[in-house]
C-alpha positions as CSV (number, residue, x, y, z in Angstrom):
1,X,0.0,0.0,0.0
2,X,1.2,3.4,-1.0
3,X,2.2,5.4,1.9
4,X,0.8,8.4,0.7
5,X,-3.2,7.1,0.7
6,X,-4.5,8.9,3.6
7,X,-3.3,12.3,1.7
8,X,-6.4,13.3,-0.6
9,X,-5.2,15.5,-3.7
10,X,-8.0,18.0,-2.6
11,X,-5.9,18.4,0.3
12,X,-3.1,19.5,-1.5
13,X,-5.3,22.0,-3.6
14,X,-6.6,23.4,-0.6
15,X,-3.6,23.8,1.2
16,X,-1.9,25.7,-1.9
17,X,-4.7,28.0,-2.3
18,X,-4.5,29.5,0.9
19,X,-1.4,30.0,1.0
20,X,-1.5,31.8,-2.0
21,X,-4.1,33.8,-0.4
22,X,-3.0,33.6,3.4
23,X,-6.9,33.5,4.0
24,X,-8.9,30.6,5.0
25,X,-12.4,31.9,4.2
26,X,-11.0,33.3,0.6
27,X,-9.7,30.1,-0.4
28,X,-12.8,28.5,0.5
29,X,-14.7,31.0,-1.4
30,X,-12.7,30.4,-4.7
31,X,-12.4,26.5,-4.2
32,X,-16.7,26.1,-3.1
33,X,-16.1,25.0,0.1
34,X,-16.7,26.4,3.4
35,X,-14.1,27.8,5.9
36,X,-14.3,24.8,8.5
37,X,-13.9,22.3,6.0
38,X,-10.8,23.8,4.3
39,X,-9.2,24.4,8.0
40,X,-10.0,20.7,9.0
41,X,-8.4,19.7,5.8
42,X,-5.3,21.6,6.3
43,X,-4.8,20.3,9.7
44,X,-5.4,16.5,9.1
45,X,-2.4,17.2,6.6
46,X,-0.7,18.7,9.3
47,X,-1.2,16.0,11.5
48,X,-0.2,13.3,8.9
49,X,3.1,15.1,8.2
50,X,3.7,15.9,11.8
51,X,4.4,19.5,11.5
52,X,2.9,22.8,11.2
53,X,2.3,24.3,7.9
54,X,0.2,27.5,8.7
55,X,0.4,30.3,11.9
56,X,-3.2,31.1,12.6
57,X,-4.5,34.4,14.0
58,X,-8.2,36.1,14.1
59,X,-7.7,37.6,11.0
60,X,-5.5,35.7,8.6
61,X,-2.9,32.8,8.5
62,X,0.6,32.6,7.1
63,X,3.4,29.7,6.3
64,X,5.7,28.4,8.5
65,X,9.5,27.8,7.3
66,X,8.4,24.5,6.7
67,X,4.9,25.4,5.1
68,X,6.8,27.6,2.4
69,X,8.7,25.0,1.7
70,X,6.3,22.3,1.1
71,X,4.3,24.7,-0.3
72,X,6.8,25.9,-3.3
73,X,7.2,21.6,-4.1
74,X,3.5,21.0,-3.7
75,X,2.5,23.8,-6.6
76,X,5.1,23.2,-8.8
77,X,3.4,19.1,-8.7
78,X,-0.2,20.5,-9.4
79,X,1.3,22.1,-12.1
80,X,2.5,19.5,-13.6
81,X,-0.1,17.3,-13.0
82,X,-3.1,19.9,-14.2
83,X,-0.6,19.8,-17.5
84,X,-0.5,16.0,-17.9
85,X,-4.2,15.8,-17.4
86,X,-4.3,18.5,-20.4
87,X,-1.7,17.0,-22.4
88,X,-3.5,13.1,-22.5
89,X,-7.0,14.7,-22.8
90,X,-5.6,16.6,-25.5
91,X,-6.9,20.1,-24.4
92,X,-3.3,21.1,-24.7
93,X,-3.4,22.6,-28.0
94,X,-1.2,25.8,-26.4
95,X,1.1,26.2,-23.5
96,X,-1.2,27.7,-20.6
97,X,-1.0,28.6,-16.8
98,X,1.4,30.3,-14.7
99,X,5.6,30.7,-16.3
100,X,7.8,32.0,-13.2
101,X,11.1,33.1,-14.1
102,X,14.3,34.6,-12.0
103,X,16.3,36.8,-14.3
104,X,19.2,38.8,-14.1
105,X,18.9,42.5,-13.8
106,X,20.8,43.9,-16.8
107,X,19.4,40.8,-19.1
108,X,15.6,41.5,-17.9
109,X,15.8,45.2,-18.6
110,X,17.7,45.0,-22.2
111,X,17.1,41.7,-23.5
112,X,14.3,40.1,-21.9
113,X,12.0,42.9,-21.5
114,X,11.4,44.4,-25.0
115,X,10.8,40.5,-26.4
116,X,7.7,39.5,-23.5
117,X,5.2,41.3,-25.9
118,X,5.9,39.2,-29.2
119,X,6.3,36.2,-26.3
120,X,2.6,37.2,-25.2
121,X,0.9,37.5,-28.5
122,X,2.1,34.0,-29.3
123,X,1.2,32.6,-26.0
124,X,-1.5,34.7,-24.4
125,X,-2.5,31.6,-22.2
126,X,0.9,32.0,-20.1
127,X,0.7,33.8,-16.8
128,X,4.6,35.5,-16.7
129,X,5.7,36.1,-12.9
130,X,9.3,37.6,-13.4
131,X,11.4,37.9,-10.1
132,X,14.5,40.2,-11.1
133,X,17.4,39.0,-9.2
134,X,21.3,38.9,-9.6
135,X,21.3,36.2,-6.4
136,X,21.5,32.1,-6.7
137,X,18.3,31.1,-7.4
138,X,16.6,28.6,-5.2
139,X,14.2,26.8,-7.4
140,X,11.7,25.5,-4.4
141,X,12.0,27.8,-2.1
142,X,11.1,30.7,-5.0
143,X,9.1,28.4,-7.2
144,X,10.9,28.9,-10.5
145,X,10.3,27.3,-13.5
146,X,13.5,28.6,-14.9
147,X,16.1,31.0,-14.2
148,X,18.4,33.2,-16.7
149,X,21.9,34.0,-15.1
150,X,25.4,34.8,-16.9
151,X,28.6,32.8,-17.0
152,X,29.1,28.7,-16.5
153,X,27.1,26.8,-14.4
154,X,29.5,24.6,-12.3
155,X,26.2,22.7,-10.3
156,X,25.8,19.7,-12.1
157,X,22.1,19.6,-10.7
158,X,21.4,22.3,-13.1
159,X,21.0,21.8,-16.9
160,X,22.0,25.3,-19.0
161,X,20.7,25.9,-22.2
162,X,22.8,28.8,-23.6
163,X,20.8,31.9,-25.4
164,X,24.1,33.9,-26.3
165,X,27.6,34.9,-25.5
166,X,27.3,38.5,-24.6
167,X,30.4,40.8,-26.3
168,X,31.6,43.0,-23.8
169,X,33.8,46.4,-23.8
170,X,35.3,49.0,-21.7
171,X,33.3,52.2,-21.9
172,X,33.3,55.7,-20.2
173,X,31.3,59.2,-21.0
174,X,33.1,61.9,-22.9
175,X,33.1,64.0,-20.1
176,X,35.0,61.9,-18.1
177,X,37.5,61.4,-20.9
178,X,37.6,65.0,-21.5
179,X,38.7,65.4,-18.1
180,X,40.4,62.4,-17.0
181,X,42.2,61.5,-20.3
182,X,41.9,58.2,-22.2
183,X,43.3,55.2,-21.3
184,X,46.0,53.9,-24.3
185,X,47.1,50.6,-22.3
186,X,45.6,48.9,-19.5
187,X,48.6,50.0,-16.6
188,X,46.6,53.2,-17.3
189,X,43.3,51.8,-15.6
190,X,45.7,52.2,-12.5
191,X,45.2,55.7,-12.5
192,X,41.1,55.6,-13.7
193,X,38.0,55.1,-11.6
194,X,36.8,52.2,-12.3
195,X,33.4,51.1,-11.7
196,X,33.7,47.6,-10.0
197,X,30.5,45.1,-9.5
198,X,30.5,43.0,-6.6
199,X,29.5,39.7,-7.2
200,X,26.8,38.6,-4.8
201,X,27.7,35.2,-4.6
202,X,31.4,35.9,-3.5
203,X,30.8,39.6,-2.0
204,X,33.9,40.5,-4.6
205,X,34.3,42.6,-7.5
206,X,33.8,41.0,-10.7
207,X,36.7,40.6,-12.4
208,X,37.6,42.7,-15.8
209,X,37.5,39.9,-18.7
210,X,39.7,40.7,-21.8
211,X,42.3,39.5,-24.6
212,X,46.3,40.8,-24.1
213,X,47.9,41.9,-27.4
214,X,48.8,38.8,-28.3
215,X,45.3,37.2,-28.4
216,X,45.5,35.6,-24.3
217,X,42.7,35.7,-22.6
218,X,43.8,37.8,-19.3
219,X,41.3,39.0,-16.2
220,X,41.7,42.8,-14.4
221,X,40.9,43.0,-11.2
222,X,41.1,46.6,-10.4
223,X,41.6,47.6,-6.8
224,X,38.9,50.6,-6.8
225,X,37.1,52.5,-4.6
226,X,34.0,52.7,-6.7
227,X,31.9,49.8,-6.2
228,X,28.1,48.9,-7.0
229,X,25.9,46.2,-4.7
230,X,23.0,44.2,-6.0
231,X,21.7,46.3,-9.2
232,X,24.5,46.2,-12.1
233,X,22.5,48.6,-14.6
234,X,24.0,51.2,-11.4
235,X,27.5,50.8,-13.0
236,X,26.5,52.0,-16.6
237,X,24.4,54.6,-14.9
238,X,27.2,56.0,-12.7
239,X,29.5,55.8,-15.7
240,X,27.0,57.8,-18.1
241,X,27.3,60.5,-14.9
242,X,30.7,60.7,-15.6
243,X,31.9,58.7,-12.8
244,X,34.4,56.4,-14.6
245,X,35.0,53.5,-16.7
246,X,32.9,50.7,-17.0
247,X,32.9,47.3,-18.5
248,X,30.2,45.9,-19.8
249,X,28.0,44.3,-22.8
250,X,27.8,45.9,-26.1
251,X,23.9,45.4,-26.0
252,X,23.3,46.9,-23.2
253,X,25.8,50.0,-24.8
254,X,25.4,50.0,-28.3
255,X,22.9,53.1,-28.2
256,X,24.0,55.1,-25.4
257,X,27.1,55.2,-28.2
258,X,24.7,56.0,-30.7
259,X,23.8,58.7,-28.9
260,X,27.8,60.0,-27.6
261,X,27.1,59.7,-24.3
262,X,29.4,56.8,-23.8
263,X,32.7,56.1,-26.2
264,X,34.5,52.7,-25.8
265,X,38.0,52.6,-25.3
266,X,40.4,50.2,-24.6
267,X,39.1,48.3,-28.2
268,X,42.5,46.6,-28.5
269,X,42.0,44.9,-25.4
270,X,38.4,43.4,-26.6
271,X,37.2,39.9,-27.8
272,X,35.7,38.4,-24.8
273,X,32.4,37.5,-23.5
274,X,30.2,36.1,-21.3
275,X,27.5,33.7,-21.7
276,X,23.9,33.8,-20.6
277,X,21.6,30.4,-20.2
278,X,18.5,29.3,-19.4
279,X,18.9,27.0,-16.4
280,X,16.2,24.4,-14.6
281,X,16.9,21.8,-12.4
282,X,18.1,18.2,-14.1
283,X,15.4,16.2,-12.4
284,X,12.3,18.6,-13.4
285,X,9.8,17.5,-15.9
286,X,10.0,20.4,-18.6
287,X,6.4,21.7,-19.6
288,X,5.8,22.9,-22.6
289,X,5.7,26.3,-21.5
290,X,9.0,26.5,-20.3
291,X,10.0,24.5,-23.4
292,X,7.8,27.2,-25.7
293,X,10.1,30.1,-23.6
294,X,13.2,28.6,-23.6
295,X,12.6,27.9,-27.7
296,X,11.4,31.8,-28.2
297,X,13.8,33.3,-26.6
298,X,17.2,31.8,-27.9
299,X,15.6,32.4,-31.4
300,X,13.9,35.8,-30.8
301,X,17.7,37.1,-29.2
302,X,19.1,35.8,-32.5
303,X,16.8,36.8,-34.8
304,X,16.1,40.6,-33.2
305,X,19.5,41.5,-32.0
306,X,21.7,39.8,-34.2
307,X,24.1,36.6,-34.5
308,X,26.4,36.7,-31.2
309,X,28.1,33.3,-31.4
310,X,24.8,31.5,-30.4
């Protein structure tokens, strides 16, 4: 006998809905039933697991630690079973329900962003819940579907399906080169501000990547006093300010150039890039709407902004 018999599906429903609604009464509203029967629910599954999911008060409940977590594994299931029912009845004619996806900050604003409305005409069935983030994702405890981060993904729990590798460049505004002077070799960044990001999974700046004049690939760390925390869109915005030299992609610079309020410098030094995935755990069933994403979006960034080494 299955040791999961005494746990009823409904259960399961009931518990998810209100904890997306930290309410009781509303989640009996929306699910039919009535409040006493959704709280007597809740706490038979309570007692079955042996711990508690929910803190009650008059007026409302919320999740324990270990209710969030159970919570974040339990919806991703219904998920996936709501889209198997779908998929063998075959109602799934289109991807459909809710698409949650943790994305960088400087990749949501300048690549992601401008491509969800040609995303959402094709698939206007898709709920999108973006969470911008430069942190480790936690896929439960955040309830991601997928993630898009820069760089190589070491975890082997994690499967990365690359969208691009990003060109990057050394840039600064004309008037700080007016008044600072521009930089002919790289012992001149010694004397430059440099605009440093601090990586938040080391708490360390993130290192300068570029070629030597004989085609090595080299890194620059440069000990400055100008640093930027969480948001790394603040480095090109301090820099357009004026406030020093920057390094960073060529799609997220290209029409700031356009424009002359940043010059790139340094070009000599250029050549390298970085690479940006799509990542989702290895063991996770892959619906088709993260499959109908993760297929729109390598092709849209090809397509839209050009060829870079996909």
């Amino acid at each position: 006998m299955s040791n999961f018999d005494p746990v009823k599906l409904g259960s399961i429903e009931q518990f998810c809905k209100a904890a997306e609604l930290g309410n009781f009464t509303s989640a009996a509203e929306q699910l039919g039933l009535t409040p006493a029967s959704v709280s007597r629910s809740i706490s038979r599954l309570e007692k079955r697991l042996g711990v508690q999911l929910f803190v009650r008060t008059t007026r409302n409940v919320r999740l324990t630690n270990e209710g969030q977590h159970f919570w974040q594994q339990c919806r991703l299931a219904l998920d996936q079973i709501a889209e198997a029912e779908l998929t063998v009845s075959g109602q799934q004619k289109t991807p459909t329900g809710p698409l949650r996806i943790s994305v960088g900050s400087i990749y949501a604003h300048h690549r992601l962003f401008p491509l969800l409305p040609a995303f959402r005409t094709l698939y206007p069935h898709i709920q999108l819940e973006i969470s911008v983030s430069n942190k480790v994702v936690d896929f439960i405890a955040e309830g991601c579907d997928l993630a898009i981060r820069v760089g190589v993904l070491p975890d082997s729990q994690l499967i990365a399906q690359k969208i691009e590798n990003a060109a990057l460049g050394i840039f600064a505004s004309p008037e700080y080169l007016s008044k600072n002077g521009v930089p002919k070799s790289l012992e001149d960044l010694q004397s430059h501000d440099c605009i440093q990001f601090i990586l938040p999974t080391t708490g360390r700046p993130m290192p300068w990547i570029l070629k030597d004049l004989n085609g090595q690939d080299i890194e620059v760390v440069n000990d400055s006093h100008l640093r930027v925390y969480e948001d790394a869109n603040a480095c090109v915005s301090w820099s357009l300010a004026g406030g020093g030299l920057v390094q960073t992609y060529h799609f997220l610079a290209q029409d700031e150039v356009k424009k002359g309020r940043l010059m790139e410098v340094l070009e000599q030094y250029s050549g390298r890039s970085r690479q940006f995935s799509i990542i989702y755990p290895a063991n996770r069933y892959l619906s088709s709407k993260v499959r109908a994403f993760s297929n729109f979006i390598k092709s849209a960034v090809q397509q839209d902004y050009g060829r870079i080494d996909i």
